[in-house]
N, C-alpha and C positions, 0 to 999 in steps of 0.2 A: 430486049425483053428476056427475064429467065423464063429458064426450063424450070415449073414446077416437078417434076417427076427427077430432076435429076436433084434438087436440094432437098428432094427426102429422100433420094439415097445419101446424102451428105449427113442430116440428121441425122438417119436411121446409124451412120457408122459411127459417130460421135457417140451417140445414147447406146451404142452396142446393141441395140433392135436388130437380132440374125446375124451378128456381126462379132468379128474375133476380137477387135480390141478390148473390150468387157472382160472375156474368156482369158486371155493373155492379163489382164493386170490381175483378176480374180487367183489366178497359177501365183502370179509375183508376190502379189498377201499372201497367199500360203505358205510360198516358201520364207518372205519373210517372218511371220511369225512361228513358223516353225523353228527357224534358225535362232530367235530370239527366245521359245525354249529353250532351246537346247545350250545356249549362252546360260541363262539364270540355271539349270540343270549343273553346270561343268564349276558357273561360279559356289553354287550349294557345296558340293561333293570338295569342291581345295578348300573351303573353309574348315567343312567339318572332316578334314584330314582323310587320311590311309586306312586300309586294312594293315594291324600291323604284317609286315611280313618275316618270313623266315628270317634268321639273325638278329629279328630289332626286337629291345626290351617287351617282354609282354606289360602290356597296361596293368598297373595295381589297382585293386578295387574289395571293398567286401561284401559277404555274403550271407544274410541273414538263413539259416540253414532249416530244412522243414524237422519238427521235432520226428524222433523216430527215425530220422536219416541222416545221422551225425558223424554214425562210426567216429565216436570215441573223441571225436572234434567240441569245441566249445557251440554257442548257440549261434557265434558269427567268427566266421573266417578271414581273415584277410590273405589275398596270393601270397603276398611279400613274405608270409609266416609259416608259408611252404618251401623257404628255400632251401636245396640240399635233396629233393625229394623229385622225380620225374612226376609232372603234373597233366594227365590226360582231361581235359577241358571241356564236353559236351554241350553245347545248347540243344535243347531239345523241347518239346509244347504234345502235350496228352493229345492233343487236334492231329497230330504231325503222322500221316498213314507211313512215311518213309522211318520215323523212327521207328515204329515197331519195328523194322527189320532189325534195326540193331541191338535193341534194346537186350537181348538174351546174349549177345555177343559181347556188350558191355559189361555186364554184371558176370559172366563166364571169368574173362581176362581179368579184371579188378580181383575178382576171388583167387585166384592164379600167382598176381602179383600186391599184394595190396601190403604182404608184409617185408619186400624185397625194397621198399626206398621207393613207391609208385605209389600218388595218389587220384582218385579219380573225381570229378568234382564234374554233377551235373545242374546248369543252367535251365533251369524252366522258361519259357521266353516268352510271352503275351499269352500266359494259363490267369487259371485260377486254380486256386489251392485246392478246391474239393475234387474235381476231377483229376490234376495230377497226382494227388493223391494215390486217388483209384489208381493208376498207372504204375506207380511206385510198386503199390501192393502187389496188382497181376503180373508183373513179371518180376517180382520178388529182389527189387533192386534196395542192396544194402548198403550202395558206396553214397558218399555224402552229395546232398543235393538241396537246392534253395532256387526260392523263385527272385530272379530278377527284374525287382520292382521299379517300376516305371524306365523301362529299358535301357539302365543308364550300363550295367554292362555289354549289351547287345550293341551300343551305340560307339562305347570306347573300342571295341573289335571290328564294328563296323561290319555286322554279319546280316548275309543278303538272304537268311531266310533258316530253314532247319530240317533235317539235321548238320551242325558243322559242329566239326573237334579241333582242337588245338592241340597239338606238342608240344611241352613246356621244360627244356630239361632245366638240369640242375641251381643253374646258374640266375633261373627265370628267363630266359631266350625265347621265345617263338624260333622250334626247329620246323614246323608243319602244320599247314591247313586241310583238309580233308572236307568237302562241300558235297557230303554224300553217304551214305550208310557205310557201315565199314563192316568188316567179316571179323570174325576172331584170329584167323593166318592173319591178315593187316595190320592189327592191335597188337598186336605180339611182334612180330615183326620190326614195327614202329619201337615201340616198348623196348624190344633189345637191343636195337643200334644205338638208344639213348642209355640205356644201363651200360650199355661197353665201353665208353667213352669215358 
């Protein structure tokens, strides 16, 4: 004869009724499809390559430039047609609370060196034009700037957010990334060990 009371503790651990094996496989799906993010994640990132780094060619690309903010430039830039010239690189977005800090630091140092072989070229990054704008204007920034349409420069540097700069000297190199507001001592700084050379 069974024991009824003992084959619905049988069920009950089968069907996970108050029972760890449910609990225990419920953990192992998580971790597998967590693992299996983070696989399609690792596969995303090798496809769509590198941040370039220090030493490696900077990616070419051009830049449709916002009128008014050309400094002397034609209405579209291409990197490649700065070569010979130390190329400071900013991405930046009118939204972005951390640019403002730099934003007076940039336009300071660009006035400083802009007629020494330095040129400074600012990246707008998921703006729109009338508000960056406004930005341009309040803090009186002169050096050349364009918005990067449909993020196709943001995507070739592979940048994780804003504000970042690039160091570009002569040769077109990637000497330095910078993932952070930068001071005017910084800029300068940077800026000189790349003119000394």
């Amino acid at each position: 004869m069974v024991d009824e009371p003992s084959v619905a503790r049988q069920t009950s651990r089968v069907h996970g009724i108050g029972g760890k094996p449910l609990i225990v496989a419920g953990i192992l799906l998580g971790i597998v499809a967590i693992a299996g993010v983070f696989a399609i994640a690792l596969n995303l990132v090798s496809q769509q390559g590198a941040r370039p780094k220090p030493g490696s060619p900077a990616p070419d690309f051009t830049l449709a430039l916002y009128p008014g903010y050309r400094a002397g430039l034609p209405e579209q830039i291409r990197l490649s047609d700065l070569r010979g010239q130390v190329v400071v690189m900013n991405f930046w977005a009118s939204w972005c609370v951390e640019c403002y800090k730099e934003a007076d630091a940039l336009e300071a140092v660009y006035r400083k060196y802009k007629d020494r072989g330095v040129i400074f070229l600012g990246i707008d990054y998921l703006d729109t034009e009338a508000p960056a704008l406004a930005y341009l204007k309040q803090y009186d920034v002169t050096y050349p700037n364009g918005l990067d349409v449909q993020q196709r420069i943001a995507r070739a540097y592979r940048i994780t957010g804003v504000p970042e700069t690039f160091f570009i000297d002569r040769n077109g190199v990637v000497r330095e990334v910078i993932i952070a507001p930068l001071t005017e001592a910084q800029l300068i700084a940077k800026i000189e060990a790349l003119l000394a050379e």
